[in-house]
N, C-alpha and C positions, 0 to 999 in steps of 0.2 A: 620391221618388228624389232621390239632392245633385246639386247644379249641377252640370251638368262644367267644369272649369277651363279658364278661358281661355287659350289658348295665344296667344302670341308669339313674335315671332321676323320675318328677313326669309321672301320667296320666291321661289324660283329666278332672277325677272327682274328683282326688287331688289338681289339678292346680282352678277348679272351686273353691271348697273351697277356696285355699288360696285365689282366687282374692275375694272372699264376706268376706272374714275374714277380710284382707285391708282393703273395702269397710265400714266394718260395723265401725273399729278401726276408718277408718277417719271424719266417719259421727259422732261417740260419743266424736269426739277429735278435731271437727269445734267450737265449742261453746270454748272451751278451750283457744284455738290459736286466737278465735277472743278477747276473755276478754288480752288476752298476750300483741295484739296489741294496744286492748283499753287504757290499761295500760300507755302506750306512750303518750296517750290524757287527760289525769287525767288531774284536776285541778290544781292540785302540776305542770305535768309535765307545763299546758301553764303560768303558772306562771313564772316559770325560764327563758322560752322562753320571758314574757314579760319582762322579770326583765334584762335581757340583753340587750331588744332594749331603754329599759327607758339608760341604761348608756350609751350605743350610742349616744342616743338623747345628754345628757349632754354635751357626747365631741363635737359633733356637733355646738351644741351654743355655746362654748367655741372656738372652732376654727372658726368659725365665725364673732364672737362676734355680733349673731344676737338672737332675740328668735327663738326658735327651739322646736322642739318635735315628736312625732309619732301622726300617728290622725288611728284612728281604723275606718275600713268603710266594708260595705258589695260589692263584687264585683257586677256592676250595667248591667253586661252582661249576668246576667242569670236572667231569664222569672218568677221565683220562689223565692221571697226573704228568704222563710221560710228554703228553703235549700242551699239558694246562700251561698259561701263560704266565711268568712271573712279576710280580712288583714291588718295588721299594716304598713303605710307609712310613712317613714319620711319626715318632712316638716321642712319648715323654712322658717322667716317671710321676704318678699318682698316689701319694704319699696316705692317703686316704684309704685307699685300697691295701695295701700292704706294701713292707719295705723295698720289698722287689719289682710293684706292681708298675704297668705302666699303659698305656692308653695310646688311640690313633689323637695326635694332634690336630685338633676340631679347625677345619678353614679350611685345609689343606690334603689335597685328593693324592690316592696314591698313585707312583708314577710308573708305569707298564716298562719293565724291558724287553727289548729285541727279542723275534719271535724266533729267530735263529740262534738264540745263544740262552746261556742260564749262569745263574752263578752260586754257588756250594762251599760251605767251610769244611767240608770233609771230614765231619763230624757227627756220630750220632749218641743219642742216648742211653743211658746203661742201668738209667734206677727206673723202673714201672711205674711211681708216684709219679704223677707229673706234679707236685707241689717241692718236690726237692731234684736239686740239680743235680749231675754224674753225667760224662760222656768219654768216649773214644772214639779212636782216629778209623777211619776207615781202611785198612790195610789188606781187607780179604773178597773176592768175589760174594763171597757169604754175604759180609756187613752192608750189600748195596742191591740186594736183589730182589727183594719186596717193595712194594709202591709206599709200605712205613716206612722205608730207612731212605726212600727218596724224597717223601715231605721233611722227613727230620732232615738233613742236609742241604737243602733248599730252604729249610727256616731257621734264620736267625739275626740276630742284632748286633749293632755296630753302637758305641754306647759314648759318649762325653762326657765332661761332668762340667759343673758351673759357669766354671773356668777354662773350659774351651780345650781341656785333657782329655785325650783317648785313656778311658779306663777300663779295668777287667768288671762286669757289674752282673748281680744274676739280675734276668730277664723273665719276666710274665704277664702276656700280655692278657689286657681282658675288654670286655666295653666297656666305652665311658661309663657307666651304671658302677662299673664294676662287679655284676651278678655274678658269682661263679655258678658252672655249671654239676648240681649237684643235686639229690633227691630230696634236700629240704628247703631247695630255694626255687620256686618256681616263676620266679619273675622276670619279665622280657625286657630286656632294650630295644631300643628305635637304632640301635649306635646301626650305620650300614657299609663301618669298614671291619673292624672285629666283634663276633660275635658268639653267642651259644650254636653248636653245630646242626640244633632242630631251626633256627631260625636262619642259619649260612644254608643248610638246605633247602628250604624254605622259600629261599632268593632274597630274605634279610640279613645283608653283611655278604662281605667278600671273602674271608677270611675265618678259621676256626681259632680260639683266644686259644691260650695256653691250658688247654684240661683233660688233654686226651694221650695219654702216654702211649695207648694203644697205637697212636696212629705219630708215634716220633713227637708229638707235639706238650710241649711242659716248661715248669722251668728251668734255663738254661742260663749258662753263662754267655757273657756279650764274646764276641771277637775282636780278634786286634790283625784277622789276614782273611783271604779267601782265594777261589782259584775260577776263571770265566772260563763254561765248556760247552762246544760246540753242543746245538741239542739234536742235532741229527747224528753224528756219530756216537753221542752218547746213549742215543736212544738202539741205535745196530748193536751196540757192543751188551746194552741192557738187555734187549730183546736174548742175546744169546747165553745171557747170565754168565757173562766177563767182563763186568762194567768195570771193575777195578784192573782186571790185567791186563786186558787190552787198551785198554783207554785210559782213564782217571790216574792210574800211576803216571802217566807221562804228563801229566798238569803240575804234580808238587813241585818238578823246580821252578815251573810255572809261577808258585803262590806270589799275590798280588798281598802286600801289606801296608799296613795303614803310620804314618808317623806320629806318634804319638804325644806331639807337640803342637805341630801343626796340622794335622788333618788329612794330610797332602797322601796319595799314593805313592809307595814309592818300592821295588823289587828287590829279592837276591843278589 
């Protein structure tokens, strides 16, 4: 009779083990791989990311020869501003619309930041019109404790002019249409990055234009700094309504600013 072949292989309570032995490696080695990915959302990393669409912007008002820039806003289609996601659109000014007016730049989709981080000029609004500009610095738990003065802080512009200068410009944004949102214009845009807030809720447009003062949102002056804040600690320090004392004070020596020659990021 031939040998019978030796068989190999594990058995039921060898195979046991190795799957908890896996199990245990992947559960002490999650924490790991999430700090690896974290890594990608560092401040450094959304820097480079801004520092790219800032040069964008420039060539943009230079092939235009309009002002131009990126305007940083929280997407206005989720229910939760504290964890809505943020993005960088570029804009450019529409002479048409009014002298301040400006428009998503048609081609070109807005760019999502890191869902761990946000970035804020530390600045809100002070006049209720939202057709005229006024703001101040954030300087009090007060000034930051309503989900308005977190949209208003979260939206704003970074601005060029023709000539590829960082300038101070008032800013208002609307759809391409240019409708404003008002009780004797009842007309809709198709625009589905800025829009009226019946059609941004609607799930037409990402974004609310500049008509809501109620909600921090109007026109506003561009910026020339800002400051990148962790969104999870900002969110603890929110929840407990000490956003400014616990937390956002220790960003200003932080402030990230813009040169105003060239474009470039650059610190304190």
């Amino acid at each position: 009779m031939k040998a019978k072949a030796k068989q190999s292989g594990l058995t039921l309570t060898e195979m046991t083990v190795v799957i908890m032995t896996i199990a245990l490696l992947i559960g002490l080695g999650l924490p790991a791989v999430r700090a690896l990915f974290n890594s990608f959302e560092t401040q450094s990393g959304t820097e480079s990311v801004i520092s790219a669409a800032l040069a964008s912007a420039r060539a943009i008002a230079a092939q235009h020869q309009r002002y131009a820039g990126i305007r940083f806003q929280k997407v206005n289609q989720s229910s939760d501003l504290l964890e809505a996601p943020q993005y960088m659109i570029f804009i450019v000014q529409d002479p048409d619309m009014m002298a301040c007016g400006f428009r998503a730049v048609e081609g070109l989709k807005p760019i999502k930041l890191p869902d761990s981080v946000g970035v804020m000029d530390l600045r809100i609004r002070t006049n209720p019109n939202p057709i005229y500009a006024g703001d101040e610095p954030i300087n009090t738990d007060s000034k930051i404790e309503q989900p308005s003065k977190l949209q208003d802080t979260t939206s704003f512009s970074v601005i060029f002019s023709p000539s590829g200068k960082l300038v101070i410009h008032n800013v208002r944004v609307r759809n391409r249409d240019g409708y404003p949102d008002t009780a004797s214009n009842t007309d809709v845009s198709s625009d589905d990055v800025f829009n009226k807030k019946a059609q941004v809720d609607a799930g037409l447009g990402m974004f609310y234009q500049d008509d809501y003062a109620d909600l921090g949102i109007g026109t506003e002056a561009s910026r020339s700094g800002f400051v990148v804040y962790e969104k999870e600690k900002f969110i603890r320090a929110f929840n407990r309504k000490k956003a400014w004392s616990e937390y956002l004070v220790k960003l200003v020596p932080e402030t990230i600013y813009i040169n105003p020659y060239t474009g470039t990021i650059i610190r304190q």
